[in-house]
py3Dmol code that shows the C-alpha trace and the ligand (Angstrom):
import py3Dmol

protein = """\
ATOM      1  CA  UNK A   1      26.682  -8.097  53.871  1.00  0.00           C
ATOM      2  CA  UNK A   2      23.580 -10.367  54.181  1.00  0.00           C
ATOM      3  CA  UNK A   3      24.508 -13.531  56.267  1.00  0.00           C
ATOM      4  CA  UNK A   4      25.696 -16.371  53.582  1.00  0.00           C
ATOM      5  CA  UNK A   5      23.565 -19.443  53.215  1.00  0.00           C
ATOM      6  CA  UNK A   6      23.816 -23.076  52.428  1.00  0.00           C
ATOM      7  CA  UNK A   7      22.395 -24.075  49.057  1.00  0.00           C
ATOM      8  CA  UNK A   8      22.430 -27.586  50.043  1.00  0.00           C
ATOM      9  CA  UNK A   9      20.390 -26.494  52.853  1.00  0.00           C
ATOM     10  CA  UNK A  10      18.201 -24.434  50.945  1.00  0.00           C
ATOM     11  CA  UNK A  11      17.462 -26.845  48.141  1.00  0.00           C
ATOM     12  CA  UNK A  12      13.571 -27.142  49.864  1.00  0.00           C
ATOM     13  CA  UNK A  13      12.722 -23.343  49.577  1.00  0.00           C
ATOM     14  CA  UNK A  14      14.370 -22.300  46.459  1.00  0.00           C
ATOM     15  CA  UNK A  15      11.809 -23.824  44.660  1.00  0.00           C
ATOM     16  CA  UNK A  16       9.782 -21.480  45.826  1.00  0.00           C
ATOM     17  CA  UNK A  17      12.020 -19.110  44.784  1.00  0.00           C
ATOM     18  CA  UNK A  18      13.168 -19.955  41.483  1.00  0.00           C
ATOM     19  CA  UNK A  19       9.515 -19.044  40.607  1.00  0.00           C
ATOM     20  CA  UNK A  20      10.325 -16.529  37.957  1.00  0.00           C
ATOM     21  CA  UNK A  21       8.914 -15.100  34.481  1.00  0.00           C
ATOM     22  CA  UNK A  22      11.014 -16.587  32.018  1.00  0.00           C
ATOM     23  CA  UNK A  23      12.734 -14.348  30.292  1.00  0.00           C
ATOM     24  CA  UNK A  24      15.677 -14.080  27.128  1.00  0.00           C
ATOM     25  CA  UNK A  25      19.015 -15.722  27.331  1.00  0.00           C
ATOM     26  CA  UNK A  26      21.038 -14.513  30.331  1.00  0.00           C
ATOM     27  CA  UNK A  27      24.014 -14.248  27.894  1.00  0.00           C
ATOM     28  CA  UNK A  28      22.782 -13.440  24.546  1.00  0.00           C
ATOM     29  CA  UNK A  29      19.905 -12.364  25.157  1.00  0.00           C
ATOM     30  CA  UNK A  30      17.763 -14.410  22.369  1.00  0.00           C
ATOM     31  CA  UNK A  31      14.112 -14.114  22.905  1.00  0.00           C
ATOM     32  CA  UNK A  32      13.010 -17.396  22.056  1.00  0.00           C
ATOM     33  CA  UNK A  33      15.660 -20.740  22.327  1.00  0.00           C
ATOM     34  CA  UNK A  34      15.438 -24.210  23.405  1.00  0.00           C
ATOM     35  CA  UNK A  35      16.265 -23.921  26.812  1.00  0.00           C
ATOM     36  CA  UNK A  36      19.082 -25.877  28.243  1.00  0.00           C
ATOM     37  CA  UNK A  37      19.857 -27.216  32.016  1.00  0.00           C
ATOM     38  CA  UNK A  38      23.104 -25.155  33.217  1.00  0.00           C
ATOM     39  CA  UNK A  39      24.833 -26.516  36.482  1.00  0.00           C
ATOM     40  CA  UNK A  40      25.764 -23.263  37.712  1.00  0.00           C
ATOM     41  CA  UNK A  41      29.035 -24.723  39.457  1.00  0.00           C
ATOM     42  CA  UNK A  42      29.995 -27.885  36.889  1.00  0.00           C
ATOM     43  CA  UNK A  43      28.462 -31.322  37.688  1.00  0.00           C
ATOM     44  CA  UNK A  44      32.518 -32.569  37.560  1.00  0.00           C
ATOM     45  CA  UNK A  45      32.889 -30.152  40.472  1.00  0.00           C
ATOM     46  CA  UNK A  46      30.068 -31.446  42.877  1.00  0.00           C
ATOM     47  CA  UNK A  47      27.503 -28.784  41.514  1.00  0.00           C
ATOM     48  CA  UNK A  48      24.874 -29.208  44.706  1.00  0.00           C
ATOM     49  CA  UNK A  49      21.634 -31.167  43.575  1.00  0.00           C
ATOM     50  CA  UNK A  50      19.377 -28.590  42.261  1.00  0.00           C
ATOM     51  CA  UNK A  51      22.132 -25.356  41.867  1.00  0.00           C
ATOM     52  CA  UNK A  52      21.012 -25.016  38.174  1.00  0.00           C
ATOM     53  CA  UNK A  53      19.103 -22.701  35.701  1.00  0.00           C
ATOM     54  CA  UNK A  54      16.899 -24.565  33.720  1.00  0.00           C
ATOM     55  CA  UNK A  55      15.105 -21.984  31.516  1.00  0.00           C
ATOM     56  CA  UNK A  56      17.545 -18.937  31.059  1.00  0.00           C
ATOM     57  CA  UNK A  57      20.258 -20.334  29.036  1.00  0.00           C
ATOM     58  CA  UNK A  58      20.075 -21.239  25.208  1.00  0.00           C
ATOM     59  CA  UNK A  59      22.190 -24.346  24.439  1.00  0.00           C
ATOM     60  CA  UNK A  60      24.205 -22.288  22.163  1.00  0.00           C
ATOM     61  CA  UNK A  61      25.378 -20.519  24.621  1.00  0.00           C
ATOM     62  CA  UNK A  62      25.836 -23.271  27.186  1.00  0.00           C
ATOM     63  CA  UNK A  63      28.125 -25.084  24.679  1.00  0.00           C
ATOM     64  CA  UNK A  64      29.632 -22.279  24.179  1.00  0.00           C
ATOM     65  CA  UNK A  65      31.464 -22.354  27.857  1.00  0.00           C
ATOM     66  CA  UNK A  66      32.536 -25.246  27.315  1.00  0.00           C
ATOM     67  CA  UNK A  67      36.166 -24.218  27.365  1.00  0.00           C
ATOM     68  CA  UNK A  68      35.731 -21.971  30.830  1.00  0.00           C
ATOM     69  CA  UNK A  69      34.275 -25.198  32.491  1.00  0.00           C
ATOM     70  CA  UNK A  70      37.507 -26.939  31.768  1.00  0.00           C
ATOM     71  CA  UNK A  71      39.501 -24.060  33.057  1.00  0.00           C
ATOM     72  CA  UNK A  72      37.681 -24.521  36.337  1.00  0.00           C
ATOM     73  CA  UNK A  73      38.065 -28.318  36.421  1.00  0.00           C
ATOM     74  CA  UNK A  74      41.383 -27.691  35.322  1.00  0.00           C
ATOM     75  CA  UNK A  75      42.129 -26.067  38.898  1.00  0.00           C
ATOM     76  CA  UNK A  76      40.693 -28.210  40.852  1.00  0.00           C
ATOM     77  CA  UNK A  77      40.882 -31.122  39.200  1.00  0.00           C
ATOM     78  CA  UNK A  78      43.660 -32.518  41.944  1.00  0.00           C
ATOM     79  CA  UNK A  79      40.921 -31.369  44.760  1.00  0.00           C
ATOM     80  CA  UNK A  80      38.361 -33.742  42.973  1.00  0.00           C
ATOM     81  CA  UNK A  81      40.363 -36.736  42.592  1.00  0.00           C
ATOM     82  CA  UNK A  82      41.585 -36.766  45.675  1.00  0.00           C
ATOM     83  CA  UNK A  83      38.278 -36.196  47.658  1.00  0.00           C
ATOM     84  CA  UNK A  84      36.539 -38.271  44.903  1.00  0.00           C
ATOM     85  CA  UNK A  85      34.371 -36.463  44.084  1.00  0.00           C
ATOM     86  CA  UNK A  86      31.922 -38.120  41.742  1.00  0.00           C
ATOM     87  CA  UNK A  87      31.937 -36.687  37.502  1.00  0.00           C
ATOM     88  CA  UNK A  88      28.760 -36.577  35.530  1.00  0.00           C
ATOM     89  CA  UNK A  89      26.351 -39.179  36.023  1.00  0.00           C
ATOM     90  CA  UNK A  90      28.240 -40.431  39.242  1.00  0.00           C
ATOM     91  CA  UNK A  91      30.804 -41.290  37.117  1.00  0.00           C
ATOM     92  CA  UNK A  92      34.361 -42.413  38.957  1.00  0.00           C
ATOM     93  CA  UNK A  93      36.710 -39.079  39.281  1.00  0.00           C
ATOM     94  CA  UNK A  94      39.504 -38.783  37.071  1.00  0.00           C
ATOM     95  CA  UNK A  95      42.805 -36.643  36.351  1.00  0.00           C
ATOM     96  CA  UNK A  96      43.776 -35.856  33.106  1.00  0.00           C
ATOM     97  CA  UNK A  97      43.987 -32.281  32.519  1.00  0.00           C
ATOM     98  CA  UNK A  98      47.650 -31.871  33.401  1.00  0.00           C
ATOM     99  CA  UNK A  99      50.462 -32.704  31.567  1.00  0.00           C
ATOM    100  CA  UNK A 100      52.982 -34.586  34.422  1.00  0.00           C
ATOM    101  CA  UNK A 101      50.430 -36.055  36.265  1.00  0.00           C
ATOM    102  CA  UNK A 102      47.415 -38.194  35.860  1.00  0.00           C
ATOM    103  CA  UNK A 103      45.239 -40.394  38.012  1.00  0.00           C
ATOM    104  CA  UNK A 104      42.526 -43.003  37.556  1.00  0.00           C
ATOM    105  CA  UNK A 105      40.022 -44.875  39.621  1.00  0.00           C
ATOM    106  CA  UNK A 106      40.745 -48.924  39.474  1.00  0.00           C
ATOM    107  CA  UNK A 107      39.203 -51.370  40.676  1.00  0.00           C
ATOM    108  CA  UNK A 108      42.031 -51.555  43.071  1.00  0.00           C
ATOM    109  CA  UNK A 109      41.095 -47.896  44.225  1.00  0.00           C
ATOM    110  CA  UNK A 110      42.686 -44.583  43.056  1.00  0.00           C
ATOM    111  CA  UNK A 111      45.842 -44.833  41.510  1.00  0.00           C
ATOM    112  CA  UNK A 112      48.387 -41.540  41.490  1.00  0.00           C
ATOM    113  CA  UNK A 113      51.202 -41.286  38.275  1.00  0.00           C
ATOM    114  CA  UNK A 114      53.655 -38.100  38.709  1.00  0.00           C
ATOM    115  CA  UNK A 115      56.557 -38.038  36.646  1.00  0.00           C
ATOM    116  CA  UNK A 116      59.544 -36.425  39.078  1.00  0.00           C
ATOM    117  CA  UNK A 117      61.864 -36.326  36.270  1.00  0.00           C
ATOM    118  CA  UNK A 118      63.837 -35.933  34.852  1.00  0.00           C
ATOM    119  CA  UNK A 119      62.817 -38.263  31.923  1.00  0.00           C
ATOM    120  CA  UNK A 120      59.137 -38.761  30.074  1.00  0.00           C
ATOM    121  CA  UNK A 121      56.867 -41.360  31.685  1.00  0.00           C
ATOM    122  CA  UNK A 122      53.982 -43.012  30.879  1.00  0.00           C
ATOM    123  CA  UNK A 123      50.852 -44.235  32.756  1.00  0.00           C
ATOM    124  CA  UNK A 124      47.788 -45.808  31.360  1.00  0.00           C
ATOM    125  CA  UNK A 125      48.705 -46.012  27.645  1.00  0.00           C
ATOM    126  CA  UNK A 126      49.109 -42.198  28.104  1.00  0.00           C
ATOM    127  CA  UNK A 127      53.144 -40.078  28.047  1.00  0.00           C
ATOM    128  CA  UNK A 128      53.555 -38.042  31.099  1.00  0.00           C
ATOM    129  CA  UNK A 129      56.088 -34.819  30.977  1.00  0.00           C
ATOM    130  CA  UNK A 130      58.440 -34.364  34.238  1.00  0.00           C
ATOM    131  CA  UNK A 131      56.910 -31.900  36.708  1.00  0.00           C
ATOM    132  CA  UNK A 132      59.837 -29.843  36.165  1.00  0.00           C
ATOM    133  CA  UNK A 133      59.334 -29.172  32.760  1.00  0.00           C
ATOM    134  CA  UNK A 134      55.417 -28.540  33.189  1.00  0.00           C
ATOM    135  CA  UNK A 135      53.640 -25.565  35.469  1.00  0.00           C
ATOM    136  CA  UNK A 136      51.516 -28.283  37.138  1.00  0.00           C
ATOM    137  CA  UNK A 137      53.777 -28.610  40.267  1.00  0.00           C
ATOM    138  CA  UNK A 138      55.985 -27.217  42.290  1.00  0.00           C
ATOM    139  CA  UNK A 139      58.419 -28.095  45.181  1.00  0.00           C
ATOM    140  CA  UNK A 140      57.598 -31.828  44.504  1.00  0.00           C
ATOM    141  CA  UNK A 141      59.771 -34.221  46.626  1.00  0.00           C
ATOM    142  CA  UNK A 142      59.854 -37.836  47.085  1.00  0.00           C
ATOM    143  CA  UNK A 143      60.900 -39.465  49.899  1.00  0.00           C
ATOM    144  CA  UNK A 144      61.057 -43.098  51.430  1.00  0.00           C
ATOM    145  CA  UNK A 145      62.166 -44.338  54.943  1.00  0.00           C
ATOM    146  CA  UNK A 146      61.073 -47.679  56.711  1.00  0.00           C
ATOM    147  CA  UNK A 147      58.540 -49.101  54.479  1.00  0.00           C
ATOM    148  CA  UNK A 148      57.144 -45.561  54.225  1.00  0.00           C
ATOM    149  CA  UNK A 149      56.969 -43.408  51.234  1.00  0.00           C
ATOM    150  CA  UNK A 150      56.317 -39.338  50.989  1.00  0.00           C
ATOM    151  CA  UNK A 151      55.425 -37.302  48.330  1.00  0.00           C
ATOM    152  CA  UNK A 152      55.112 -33.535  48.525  1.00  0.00           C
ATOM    153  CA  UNK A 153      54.384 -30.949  46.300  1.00  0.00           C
ATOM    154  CA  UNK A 154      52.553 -27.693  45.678  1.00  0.00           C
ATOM    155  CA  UNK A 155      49.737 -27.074  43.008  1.00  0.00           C
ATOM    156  CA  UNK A 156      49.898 -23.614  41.243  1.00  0.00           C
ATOM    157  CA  UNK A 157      46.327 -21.550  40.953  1.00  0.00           C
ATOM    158  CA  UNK A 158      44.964 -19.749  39.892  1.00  0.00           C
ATOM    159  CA  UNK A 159      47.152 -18.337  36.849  1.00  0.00           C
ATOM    160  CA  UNK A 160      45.158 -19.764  33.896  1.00  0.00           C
ATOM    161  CA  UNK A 161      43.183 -16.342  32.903  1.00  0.00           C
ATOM    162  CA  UNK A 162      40.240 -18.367  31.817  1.00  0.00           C
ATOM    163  CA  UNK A 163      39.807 -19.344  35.323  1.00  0.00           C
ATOM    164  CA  UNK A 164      39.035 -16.231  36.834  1.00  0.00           C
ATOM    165  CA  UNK A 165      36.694 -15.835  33.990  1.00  0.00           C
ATOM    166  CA  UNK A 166      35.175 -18.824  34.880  1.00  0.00           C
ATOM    167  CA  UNK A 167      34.816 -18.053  38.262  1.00  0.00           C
ATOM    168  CA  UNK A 168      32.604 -14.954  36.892  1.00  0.00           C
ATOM    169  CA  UNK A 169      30.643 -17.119  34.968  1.00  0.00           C
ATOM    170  CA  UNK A 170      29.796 -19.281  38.668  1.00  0.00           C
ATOM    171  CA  UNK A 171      28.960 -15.942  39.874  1.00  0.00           C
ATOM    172  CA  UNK A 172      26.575 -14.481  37.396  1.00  0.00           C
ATOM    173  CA  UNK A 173      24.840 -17.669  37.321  1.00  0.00           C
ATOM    174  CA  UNK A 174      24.494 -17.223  41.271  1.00  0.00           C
ATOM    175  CA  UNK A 175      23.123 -13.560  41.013  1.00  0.00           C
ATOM    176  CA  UNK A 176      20.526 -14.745  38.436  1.00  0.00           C
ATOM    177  CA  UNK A 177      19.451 -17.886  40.886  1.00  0.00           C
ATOM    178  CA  UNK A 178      18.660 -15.633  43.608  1.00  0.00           C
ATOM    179  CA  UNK A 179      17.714 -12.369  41.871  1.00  0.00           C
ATOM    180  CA  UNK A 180      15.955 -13.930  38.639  1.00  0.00           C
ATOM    181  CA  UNK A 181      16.775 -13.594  34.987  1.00  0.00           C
ATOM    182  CA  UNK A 182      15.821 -10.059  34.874  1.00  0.00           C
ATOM    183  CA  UNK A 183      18.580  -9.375  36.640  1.00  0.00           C
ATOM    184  CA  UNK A 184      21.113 -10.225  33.589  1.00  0.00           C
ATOM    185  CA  UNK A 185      19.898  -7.789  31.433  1.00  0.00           C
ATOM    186  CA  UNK A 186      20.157  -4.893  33.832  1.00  0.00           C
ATOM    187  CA  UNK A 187      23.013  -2.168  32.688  1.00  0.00           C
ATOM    188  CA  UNK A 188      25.056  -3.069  35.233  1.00  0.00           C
ATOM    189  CA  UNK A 189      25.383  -6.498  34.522  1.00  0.00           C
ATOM    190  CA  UNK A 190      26.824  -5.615  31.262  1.00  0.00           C
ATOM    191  CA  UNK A 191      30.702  -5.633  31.610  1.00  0.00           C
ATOM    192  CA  UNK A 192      31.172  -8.714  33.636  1.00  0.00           C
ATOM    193  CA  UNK A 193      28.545 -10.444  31.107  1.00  0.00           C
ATOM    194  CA  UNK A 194      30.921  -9.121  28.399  1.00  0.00           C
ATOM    195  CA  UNK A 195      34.314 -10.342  30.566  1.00  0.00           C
ATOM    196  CA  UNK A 196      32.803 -13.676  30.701  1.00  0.00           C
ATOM    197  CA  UNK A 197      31.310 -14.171  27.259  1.00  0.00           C
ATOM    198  CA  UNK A 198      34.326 -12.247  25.193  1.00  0.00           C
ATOM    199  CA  UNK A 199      37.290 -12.261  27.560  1.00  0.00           C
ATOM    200  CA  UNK A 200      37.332  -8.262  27.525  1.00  0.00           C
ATOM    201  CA  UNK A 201      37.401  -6.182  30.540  1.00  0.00           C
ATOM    202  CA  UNK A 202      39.711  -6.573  33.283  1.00  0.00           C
ATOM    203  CA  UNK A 203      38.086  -8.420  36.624  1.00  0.00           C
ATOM    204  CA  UNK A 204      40.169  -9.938  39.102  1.00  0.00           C
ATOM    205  CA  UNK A 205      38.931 -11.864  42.167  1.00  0.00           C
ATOM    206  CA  UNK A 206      40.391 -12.282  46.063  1.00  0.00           C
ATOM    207  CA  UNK A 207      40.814 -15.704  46.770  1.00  0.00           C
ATOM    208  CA  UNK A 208      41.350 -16.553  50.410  1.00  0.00           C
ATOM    209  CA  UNK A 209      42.521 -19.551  51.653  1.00  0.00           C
ATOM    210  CA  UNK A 210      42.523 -21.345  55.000  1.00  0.00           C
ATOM    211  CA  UNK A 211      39.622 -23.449  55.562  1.00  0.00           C
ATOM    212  CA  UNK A 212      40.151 -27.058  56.219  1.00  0.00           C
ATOM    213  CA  UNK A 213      36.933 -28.721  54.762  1.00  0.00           C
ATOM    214  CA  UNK A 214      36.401 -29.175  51.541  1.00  0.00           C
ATOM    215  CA  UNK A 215      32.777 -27.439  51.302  1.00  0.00           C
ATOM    216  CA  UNK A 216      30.949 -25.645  48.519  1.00  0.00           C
ATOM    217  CA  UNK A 217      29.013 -22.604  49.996  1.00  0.00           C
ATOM    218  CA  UNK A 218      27.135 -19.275  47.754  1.00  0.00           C
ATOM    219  CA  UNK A 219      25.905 -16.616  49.412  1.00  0.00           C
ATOM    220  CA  UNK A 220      23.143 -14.578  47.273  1.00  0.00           C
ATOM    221  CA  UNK A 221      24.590 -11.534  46.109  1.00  0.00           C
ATOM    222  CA  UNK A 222      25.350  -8.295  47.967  1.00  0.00           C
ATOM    223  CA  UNK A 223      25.418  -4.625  47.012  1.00  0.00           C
ATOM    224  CA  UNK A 224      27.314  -2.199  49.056  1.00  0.00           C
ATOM    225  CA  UNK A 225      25.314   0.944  49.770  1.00  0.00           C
ATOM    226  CA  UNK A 226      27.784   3.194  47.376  1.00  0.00           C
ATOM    227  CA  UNK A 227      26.973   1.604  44.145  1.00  0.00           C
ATOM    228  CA  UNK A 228      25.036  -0.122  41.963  1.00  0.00           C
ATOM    229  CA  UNK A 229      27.413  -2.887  41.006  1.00  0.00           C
ATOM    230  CA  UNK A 230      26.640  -6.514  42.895  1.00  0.00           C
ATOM    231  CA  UNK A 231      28.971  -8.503  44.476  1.00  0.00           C
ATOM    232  CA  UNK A 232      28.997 -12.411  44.618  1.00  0.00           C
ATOM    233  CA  UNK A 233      30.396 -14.312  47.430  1.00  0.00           C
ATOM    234  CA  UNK A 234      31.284 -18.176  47.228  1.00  0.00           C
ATOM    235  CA  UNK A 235      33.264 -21.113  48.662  1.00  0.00           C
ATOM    236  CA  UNK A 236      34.311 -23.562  46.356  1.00  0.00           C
ATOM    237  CA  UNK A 237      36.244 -26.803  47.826  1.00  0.00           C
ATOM    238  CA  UNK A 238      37.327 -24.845  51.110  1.00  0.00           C
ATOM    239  CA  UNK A 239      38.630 -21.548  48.609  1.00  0.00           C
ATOM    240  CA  UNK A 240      36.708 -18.293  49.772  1.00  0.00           C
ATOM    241  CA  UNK A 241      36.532 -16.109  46.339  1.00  0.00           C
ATOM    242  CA  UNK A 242      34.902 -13.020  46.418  1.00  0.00           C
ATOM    243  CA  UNK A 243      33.940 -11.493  42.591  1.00  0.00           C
ATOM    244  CA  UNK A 244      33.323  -7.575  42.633  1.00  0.00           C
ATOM    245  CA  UNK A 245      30.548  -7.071  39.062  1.00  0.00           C
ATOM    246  CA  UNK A 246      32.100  -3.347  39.399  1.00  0.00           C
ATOM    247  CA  UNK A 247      33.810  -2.394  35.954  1.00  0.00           C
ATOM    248  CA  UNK A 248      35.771   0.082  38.207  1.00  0.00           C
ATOM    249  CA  UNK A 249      36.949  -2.852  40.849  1.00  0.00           C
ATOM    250  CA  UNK A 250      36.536  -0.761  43.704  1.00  0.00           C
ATOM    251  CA  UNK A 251      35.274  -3.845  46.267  1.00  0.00           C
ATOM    252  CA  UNK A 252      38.395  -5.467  44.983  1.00  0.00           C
ATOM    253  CA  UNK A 253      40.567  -2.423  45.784  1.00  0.00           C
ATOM    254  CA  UNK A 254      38.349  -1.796  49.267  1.00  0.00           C
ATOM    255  CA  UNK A 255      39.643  -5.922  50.319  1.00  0.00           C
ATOM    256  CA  UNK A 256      42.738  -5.594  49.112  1.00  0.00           C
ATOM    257  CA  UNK A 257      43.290  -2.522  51.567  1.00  0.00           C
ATOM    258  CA  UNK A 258      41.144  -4.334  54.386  1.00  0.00           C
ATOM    259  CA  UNK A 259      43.424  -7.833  54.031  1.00  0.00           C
ATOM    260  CA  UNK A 260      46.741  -5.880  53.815  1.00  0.00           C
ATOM    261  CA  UNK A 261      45.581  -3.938  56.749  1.00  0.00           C
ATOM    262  CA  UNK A 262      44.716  -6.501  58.751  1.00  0.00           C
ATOM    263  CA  UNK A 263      48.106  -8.695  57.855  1.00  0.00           C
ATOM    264  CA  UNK A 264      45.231 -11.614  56.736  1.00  0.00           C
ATOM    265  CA  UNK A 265      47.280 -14.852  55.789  1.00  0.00           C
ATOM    266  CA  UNK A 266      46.695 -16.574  52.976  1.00  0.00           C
ATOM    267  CA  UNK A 267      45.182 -14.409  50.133  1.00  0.00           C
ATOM    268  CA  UNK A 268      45.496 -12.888  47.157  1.00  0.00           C
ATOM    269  CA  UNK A 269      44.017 -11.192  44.125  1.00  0.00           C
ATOM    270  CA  UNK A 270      43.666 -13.164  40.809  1.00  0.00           C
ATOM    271  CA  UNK A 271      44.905 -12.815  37.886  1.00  0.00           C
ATOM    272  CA  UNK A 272      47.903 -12.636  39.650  1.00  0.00           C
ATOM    273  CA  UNK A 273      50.499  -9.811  38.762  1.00  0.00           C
ATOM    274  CA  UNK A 274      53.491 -11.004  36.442  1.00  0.00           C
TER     275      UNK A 274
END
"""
ligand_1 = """\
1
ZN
Zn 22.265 -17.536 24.626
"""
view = py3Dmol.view(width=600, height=400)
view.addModel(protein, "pdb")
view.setStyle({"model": 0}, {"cartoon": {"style": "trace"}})
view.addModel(ligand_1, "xyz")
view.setStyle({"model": 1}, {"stick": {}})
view.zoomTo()
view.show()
């Protein structure tokens, strides 16, 4: 594996490197298109300044994905909010992509709503479902001693199928940063292009958990010497994910081995198994 690097950091010299032919689409591979600005990770997400392609996706296409960008919000929607992280055009975070919570910047600073049950709720003009009746949450408590209040609970991920699409979509859009545009229209690129565009093909990710800063990090992609396929490396809010371009998954199956192995906490392969 090369030895990742900081985008953020690298901001200076990739303009240097983004010097490239242009080229078709990198998903449909039109010829000629009005080109539009992709955010390879969504601005809503804290997409670092200057992580974007700006002439290799049509805007048909870029619409298009609308509906995998909201899958990834989706997920870490609760990560955003709570480290504000700022939407498009520094706009104030919000939370409203789950059904029992929902969460709003005030003038009076953030302000939580989760409805514990077991009745509906409502916050902002807007009917919240108990937690127990939704998959948003689990395990929440509430508790209050001494003036002091504590609420726990645990956020599912990682079980919305779009999501693991969309992580591909992140990925693909990292290969063709660092490798160029030329790169998407290689045979090998062909599957995970058609997972991501069509839903078809099965890809699964490892996810590993454990770090304690909320950081976005994308290494440029990797190819292990028995195969063609690339991989694509990234940290996304403190979540490792690794995404294996291999039809075949056999990087998948290689970690999967390696983490069981080596009785790694914390990690798993998504979609997970039902
Ligand atoms: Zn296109």
């Amino acid at each position: 594996m090369e030895s990742p690097v900081n985008v953020a950091e690298e901001m200076t010299a990739s303009s240097q490197r983004r010097c490239f032919d242009s080229a078709p689409c990198i998903w449909c591979g039109a010829a000629t298109f009005d080109p539009s600005l992709e955010h390879i990770l969504p601005e809503a997400l804290g997409c670092p300044p200057g992580f974007v392609l700006s002439n290799d996706v049509c805007a048909k296409c870029n619409n298009g994905f609308g509906h995998l960008d909201r899958a990834l919000l989706r997920q870490f929607e609760l990560i955003t909010f709570l480290g504000n992280v700022p939407r498009k055009r520094g706009k104030a975070p919000s939370l409203d992509s789950w059904s029992s919570i929902l969460g709003r910047y005030t003038e009076a600073g953030p302000e939580l709503h989760i409805n514990g049950g077991p009745g509906p709720a409502e916050a902002f003009g807007k009917r919240l479902k108990p937690a127990q009746a939704t998959k948003d949450l689990e395990n929440l408590s509430f508790k209050a001693t001494d003036g002091f209040a504590t609420v726990k609970f645990s956020q599912r991920f990682g079980d919305d199928p779009k999501f693991v699409r969309a992580l591909y979509k992140v990925a693909f859009g990292v290969a063709v940063y660092w490798l160029g545009p030329a790169v998407a229209s290689t045979p090998e690129m062909a599957a995970v292009k058609k997972f991501v565009r069509k839903g078809r093909g099965e890809f699964s990710a490892v996810l590993i958990a454990g770090s304690r800063r909320h950081d976005h990090h994308f290494e440029p992609p990797y190819r292990e010497e028995d195969t063609a396929y690339l991989a694509v490396g990234m940290r996304i809010f403190g979540i490792d994910f690794v995404t294996d371009f291999d039809p075949g998954q056999r990087l998948t199956a290689k970690m999967e081995t390696l983490l069981t192995a080596q009785r790694h906490q914390n990690w798993t392969i998504l979609p997970p198994c039902r």
